[in-house]
C-alpha positions, 0 to 999 in steps of 0.5 A, a space after each residue: 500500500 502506497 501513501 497515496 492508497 493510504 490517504 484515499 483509504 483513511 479519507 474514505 474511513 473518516 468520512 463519518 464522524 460521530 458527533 461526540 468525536 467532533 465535540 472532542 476535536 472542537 475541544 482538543 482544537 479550542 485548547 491548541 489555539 488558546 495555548 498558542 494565542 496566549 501571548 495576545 489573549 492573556 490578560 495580563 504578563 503570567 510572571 507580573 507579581 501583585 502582592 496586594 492582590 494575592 490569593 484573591 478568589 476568581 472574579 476578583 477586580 484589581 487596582 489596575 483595572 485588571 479582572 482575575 477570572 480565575 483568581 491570583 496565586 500566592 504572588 499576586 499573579 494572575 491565575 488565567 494568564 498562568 494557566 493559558 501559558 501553561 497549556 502551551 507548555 504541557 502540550 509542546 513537551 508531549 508533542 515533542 515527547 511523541 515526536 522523539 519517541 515515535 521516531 527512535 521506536 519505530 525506526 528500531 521496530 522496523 529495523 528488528 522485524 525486517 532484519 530479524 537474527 542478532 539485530 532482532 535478538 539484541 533490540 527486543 531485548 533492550 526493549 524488554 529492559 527498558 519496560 521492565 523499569 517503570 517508566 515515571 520512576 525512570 523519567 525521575 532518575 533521569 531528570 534528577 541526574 540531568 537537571 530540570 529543563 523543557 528541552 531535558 524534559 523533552 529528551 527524557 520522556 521521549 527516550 523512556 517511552 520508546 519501546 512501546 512503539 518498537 513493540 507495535 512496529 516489530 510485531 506489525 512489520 513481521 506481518 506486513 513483510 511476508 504480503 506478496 507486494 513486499 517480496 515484488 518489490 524486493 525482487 525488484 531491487 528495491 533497497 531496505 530503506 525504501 521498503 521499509 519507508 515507502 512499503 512497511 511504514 504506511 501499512 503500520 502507520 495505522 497502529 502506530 497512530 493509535 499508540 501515540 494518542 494514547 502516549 500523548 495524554 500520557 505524556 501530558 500527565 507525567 510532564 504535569 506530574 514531574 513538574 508537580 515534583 519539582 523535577 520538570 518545569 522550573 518557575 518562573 515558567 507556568 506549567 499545570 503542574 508546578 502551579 498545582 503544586 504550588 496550590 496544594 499549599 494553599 488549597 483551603 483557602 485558595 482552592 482555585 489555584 488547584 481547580 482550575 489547572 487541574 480541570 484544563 489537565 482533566 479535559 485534555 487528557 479525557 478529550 485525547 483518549 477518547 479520540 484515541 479510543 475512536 481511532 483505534 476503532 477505525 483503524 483496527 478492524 478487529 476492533 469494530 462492532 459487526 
């Protein structure tokens, strides 16, 4: 199968779309652009302190005119700003995670599962010791000898989520490498780079897919969680996290500190399984109701 086979057959798949999946993408669209028009959209500068405005409660009217609608944390900030600018945070560290750990899972699946013999051998058994360490406790090692950073951050969840992909790639790539269009182009002359990416890759892209939606909400909440620890995001950047884990302090009697980051955490890792759960009931046909 082609990309060009590939794109009609996927268009063709999607054509109907429930109208709670289009809910989740209004949503999942809403929150992208709110994070990407935070600099021109939020109220106020997310690091500006107001001492005499602190832990004011949501709807709260400031001296310099300003209206909090979400309230102001222990520094007097503006709580909206705070949580607009952390969203972009959030979802630039996961889509940036996805992307690393896509590309070094994949590439290493696809390798083991054409080349098979030691090269099979060596890979699936890195990828055995890699899941055999859990995953956040990891993250934290490593983040800890590292050191905190968005770009650390990135690196570190990305090269310890990868051997779930090389699992899907592996076992996808066996079964797509013995179709008979593969052995043609074999016959033909085609190199393994080109099979692999111009033959194996569209035909386990739908797999794959699935995967990384499910990791992409994962990876909003272990960058949420880090940074809850003190280990991901560093102040005086925003993040849901770190904001959250500032709140806990105060949170009875500056519950909003908490609530409202933690509700923007809830709805978008909610919104991206569903639309994870729905893909793989596209794109997986042994998962569809006959």
């Amino acid at each position: 199968m082609t990309l060009a086979t590939l794109s009609t057959s996927l268009s063709a798949r999607f054509r109907r779309i429930p109208l709670p999946i289009l809910a989740v993408i209004a949503i999942l669209i809403t929150m992208v652009l709110l994070a990407a028009l935070a600099p021109w959209i939020a109220p106020a500068d997310p690091s500006r302190q107001d001492l005499f405005a602190r832990l004011k409660p949501p709807g709260f009217v400031g001296r310099s005119g300003i209206t909090y609608w979400f309230g102001t944390d222990d520094l007097g900030r503006d709580l909206l700003s705070r949580v607009l600018y952390g969203a972009g945070v959030s979802l630039g560290v996961a889509l940036l995670s996805v992307i690393v750990s896509t590309l070094v899972g994949v590439s290493l699946g696809m390798i083991a599962g054409w080349f098979r013999g030691w090269v099979e051998v060596v890979i699936m058994r890195l990828v055995d010791i890699m899941m055999s360490i859990p995953a956040v406790l990891l993250a934290v090692l490593t983040v800890a000898v590292l050191g905190p950073g968005f770009l650390k951050l990135v690196l570190v969840l990305g090269l310890t989520r990868w051997p779930r992909y090389t699992r899907v790639a592996y076992g996808q790539t066996l079964q797509v490498a013995n179709l008979p269009f593969i052995k043609a182009s074999e016959l033909a002359g085609a190199g393994a780079a080109r099979i692999l990416f111009h033959h194996v890759l569209p035909n386990i892209a739908g797999p794959v897919l699935v995967v990384a939606t499910a990791e992409f909400g994962l990876m909003i909440l272990t960058e949420a969680g880090l940074s809850f620890l003190g280990l991901g995001i560093q102040p005086p950047t925003p993040s849901w996290g770190s904001i959250m884990s500032v709140g806990r302090e105060y949170v009875e009697r500056a519950w909003w500190i908490v609530l409202f980051p933690g509700l923007s955490l809830f709805f978008l890792v909610f919104s991206v399984n569903l639309l994870g759960d729905w893909l793989r009931d596209q794109l997986d046909p042994r998962s569809r109701t006959r």
